[in-house]
N, C-alpha and C positions, 0 to 999 in steps of 0.2 A: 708658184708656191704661195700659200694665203699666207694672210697675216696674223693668222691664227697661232702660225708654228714657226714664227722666225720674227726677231726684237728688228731688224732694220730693213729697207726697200732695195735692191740692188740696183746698180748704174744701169740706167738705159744702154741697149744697145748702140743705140747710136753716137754716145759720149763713152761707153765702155773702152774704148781702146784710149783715150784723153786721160781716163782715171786709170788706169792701171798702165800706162807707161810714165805717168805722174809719181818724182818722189812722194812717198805716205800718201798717193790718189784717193787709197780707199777710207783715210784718216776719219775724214767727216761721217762715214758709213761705220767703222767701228765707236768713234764718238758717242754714234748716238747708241748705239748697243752699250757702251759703258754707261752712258746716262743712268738706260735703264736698272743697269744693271745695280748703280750703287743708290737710283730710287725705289731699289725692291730692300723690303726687313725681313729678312727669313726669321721663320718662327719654329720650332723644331715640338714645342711643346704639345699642338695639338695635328690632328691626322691631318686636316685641311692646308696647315701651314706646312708640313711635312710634302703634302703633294704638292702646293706651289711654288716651293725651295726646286723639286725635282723637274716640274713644268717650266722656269725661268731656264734652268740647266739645258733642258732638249731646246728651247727656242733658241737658245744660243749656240748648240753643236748646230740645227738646223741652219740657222742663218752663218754659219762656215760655208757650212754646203754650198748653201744658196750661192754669194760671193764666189766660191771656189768654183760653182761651175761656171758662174758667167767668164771667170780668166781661162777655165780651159776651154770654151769656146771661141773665145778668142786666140789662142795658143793653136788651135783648131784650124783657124781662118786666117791668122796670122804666123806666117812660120819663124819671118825674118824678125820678131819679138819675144822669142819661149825664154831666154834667158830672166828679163825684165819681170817681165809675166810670174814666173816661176817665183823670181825673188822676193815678188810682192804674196805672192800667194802663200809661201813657208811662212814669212811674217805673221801674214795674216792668222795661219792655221797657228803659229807658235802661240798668238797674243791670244786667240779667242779658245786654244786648250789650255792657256793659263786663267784664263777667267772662268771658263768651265769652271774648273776643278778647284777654284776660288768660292765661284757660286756654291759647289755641289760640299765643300769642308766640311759647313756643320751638318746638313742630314749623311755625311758620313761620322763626323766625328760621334752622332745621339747615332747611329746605327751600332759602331764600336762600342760602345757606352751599355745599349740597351742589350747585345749578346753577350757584353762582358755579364752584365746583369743575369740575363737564363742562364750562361752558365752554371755561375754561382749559386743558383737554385737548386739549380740540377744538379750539381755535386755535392750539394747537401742529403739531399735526395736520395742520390746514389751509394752514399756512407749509412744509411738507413739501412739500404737493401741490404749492403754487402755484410752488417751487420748478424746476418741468419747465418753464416761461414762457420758451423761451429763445431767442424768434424773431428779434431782432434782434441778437445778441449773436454775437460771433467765437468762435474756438477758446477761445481765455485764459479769456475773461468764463465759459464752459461749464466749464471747470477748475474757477475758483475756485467754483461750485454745488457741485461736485462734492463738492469739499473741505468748503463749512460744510454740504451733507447726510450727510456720513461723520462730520464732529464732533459731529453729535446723537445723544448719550448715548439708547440705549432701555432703561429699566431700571424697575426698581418703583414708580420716582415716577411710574410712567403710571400705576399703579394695575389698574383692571379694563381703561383700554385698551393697555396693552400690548401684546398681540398685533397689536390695529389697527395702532398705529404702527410696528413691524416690518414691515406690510406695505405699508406708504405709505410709507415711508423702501426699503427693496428694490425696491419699483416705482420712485419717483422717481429711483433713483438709476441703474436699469435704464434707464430715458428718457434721462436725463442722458448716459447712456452712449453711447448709440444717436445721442442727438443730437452730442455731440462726435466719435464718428466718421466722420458725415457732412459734418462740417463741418471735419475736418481733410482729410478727403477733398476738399473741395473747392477748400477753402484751398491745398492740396497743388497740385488741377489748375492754379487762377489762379495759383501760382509758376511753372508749367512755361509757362504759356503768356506770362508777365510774362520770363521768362529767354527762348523762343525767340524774342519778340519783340524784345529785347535784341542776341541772337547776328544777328538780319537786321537791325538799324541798324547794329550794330559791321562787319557785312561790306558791308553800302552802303558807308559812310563808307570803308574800307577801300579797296574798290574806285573810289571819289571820290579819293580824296587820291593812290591807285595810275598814275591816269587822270591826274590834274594833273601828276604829275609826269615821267608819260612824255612829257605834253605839251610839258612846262619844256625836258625833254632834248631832242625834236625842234625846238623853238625854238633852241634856244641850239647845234643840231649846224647848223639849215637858216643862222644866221646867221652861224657862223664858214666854212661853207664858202662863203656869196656873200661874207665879208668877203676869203679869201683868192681865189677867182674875181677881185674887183674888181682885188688888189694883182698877181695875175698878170697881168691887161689893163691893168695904170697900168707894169705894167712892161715887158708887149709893147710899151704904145704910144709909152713913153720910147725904148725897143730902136728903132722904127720912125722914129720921128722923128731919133733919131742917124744912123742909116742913111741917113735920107732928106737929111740935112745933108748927109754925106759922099756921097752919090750928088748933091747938086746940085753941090759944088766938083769930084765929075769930070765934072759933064754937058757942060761945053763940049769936054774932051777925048775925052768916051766916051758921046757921047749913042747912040751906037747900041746900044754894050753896054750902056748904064744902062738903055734900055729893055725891051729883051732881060732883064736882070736883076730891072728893077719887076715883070715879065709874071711871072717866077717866085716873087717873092714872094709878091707881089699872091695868086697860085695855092696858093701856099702856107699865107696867111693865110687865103684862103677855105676850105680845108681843116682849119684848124685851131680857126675858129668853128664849121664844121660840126659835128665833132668835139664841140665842148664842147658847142651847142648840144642836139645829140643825147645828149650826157651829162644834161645840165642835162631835159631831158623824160624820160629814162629816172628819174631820183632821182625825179622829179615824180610818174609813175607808179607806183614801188614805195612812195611816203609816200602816197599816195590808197590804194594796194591796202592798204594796212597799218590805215589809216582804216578802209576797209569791213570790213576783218575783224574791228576792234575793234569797230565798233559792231553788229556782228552776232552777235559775243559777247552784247554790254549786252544788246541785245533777247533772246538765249536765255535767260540771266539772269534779266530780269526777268518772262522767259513762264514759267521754273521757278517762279520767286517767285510767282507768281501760280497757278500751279497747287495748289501747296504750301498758298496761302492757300486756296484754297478745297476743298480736300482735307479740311483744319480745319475751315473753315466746314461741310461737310456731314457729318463725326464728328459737331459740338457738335449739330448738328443732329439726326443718328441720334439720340444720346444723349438728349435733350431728347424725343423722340417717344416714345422706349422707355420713358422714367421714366414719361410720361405714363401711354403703356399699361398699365404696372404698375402703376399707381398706381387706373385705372378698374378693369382685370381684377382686385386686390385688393379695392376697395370689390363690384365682383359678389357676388366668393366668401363676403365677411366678410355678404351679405346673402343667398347660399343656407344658409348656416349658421345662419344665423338658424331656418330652418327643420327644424332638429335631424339634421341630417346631416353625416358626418366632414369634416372639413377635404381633405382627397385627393380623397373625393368632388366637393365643390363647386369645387377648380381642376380635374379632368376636365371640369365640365358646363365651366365656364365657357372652359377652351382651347377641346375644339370648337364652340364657340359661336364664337369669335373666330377660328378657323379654318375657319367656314364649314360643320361637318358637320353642324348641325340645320337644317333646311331653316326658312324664314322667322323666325327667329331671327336679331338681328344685335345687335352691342354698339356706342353711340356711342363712341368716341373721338374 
């Protein structure tokens, strides 16, 4: 074994068996390995001093070896000595893994040190990323993202990742971006469609309470005029019966003319029920025709309303198809690209594909 790779010489064979049946024989052979050991300064701060912290360490596991095997050759060649042998050797291995691992402390402890450290980066990092998470959240909640990824500082405390994290903080906040204007977009449509749904209750109701109270006014026109109808025949029939008084005190002297007279009344009267009568089914008529024109309004109305709604319904509908299809025709293209061909490229294949001009070629949507 050189001396390249191990701190001390081991006992000649021919004194080997002197030193290792000798209380502490190998004493003066780990001596001089501790020498070196506490004449080395490990330096942890630069690479160099880093690899000769780690090179001290291996000549020292080496030189176990070394020692160890020369006792198991002897152990080997000597049988009537394994106990002694043996004794000296666990020693030996106990002492030089405790100086090992003495040597090796501090490039372990700057080892602990400097992964605690990338961690730490990286989980900076990684709260960056996770910041694009912004699936159930409204316009506002996407703001306020916004806001604490614009307030992380990128600066030399990232150290060597800086660069990284300028680029995961620009992407995330690219996302961010992207996603809050889909989702003001959309927030935007549910206001329009929250407001015209709004503007068609306020014009129902409008049209309800419009309705009631044209109705109020036809009520209240149909019952003053039978109120004054009534008060005109309570005072025909007052009129009639005075008359009729005074036609019975002349009837004994002028029954002939009284009858003669009643015939023209009578004639008269029948004329002038007629009359009302006739009046009375004409109003009747124009309040029916005035009915059906109103409610043939309401049904226009509501056949507009109904059009109207479903006009909406099959927009939300287009719209909802079209996202779709762009949503498959992009995963296509994002998968002919994959196979190193321009972006133009791969929406050509993929339009006429979905417009039918490669022959048995078809895209599920």
């Amino acid at each position: 074994m050189s001396a390249q790779t191990e701190l001390a010489a081991v006992p000649p064979k021919e004194t080997a068996l002197q030193v290792f049946q000798a209380p502490n024989g190998l004493e003066p052979y780990l001596q001089k390995i501790r020498d070196e050991i506490d004449a080395f300064v490990p330096d942890v701060s630069t690479r160099k001093g880093r690899e000769a912290i780690a090179s001290i360490a291996y000549k020292v596991a080496r030189s176990k070896t070394a020692l160890d095997n020369v006792g198991k050759d002897l152990v080997a060649d000597l049988k009537e000595i394994p106990k002694k042998i043996d004794a000296e050797r666990k020693r030996m291995r106990d002492t030089l893994d405790a100086w090992q691992e003495e040597v090796r402390r501090p490039l372990n402890d700057w080892q602990a040190a400097e992964d605690a450290r990338v961690d730490r980066h990286q989980t900076r990092i990684q709260q960056l990323r996770d910041l694009v998470d912004v699936e159930t959240l409204f316009a506002e909640g996407i703001r306020f993202k916004i806001d604490n990824a614009e307030a992380v500082v990128i600066d030399e405390g990232f150290e060597e990742f800086e660069a990284e994290a300028h680029q995961v903080k620009a992407k995330t906040l690219e996302s961010l971006r992207a996603s809050l204007a889909r989702q003001e977009k959309y927030e935007a449509e549910q206001a329009e469609l929250e407001r015209l749904r709004a503007e068609t209750a306020a014009r129902e109701q409008k049209e309800r309470e419009e309705r009631i109270a044209r109705e109020a006014e036809e009520r209240a026109r149909r019952e003053a005029e039978q109120k004054a109808q009534a008060e005109r025949e309570a005072a025909l029939r007052r009129e009639q019966e005075a008359k009729a008084a005074s036609e019975r005190r002349e009837l004994e002297l002028k029954l002939q003319a009284e009858q003669a007279e009643r015939a023209r009344v009578q004639a008269e009267a029948d004329r002038v029920a007629t009359e009302q009568r006739m009046e009375q089914e004409r109003q009747a008529a124009a309040l029916q025709a005035e009915r059906d024109i109103e409610l043939a309004r309401e049904d226009e109305r509501r056949r507009a309303d109904a059009a109207a709604a479903e006009i909406l319904r099959q927009q939300e509908a287009r719209e909802r198809d079209q996202a779709h299809k762009t949503k498959v025709m992009g995963e296509a293209k994002t998968a002919l690209m994959s196979l190193n061909i321009t972006e133009e490229l791969a929406r050509a294949i993929v339009l006429k594909i979905a417009r039918r001009e490669v022959p048995n070629i078809t895209i599920n949507f």
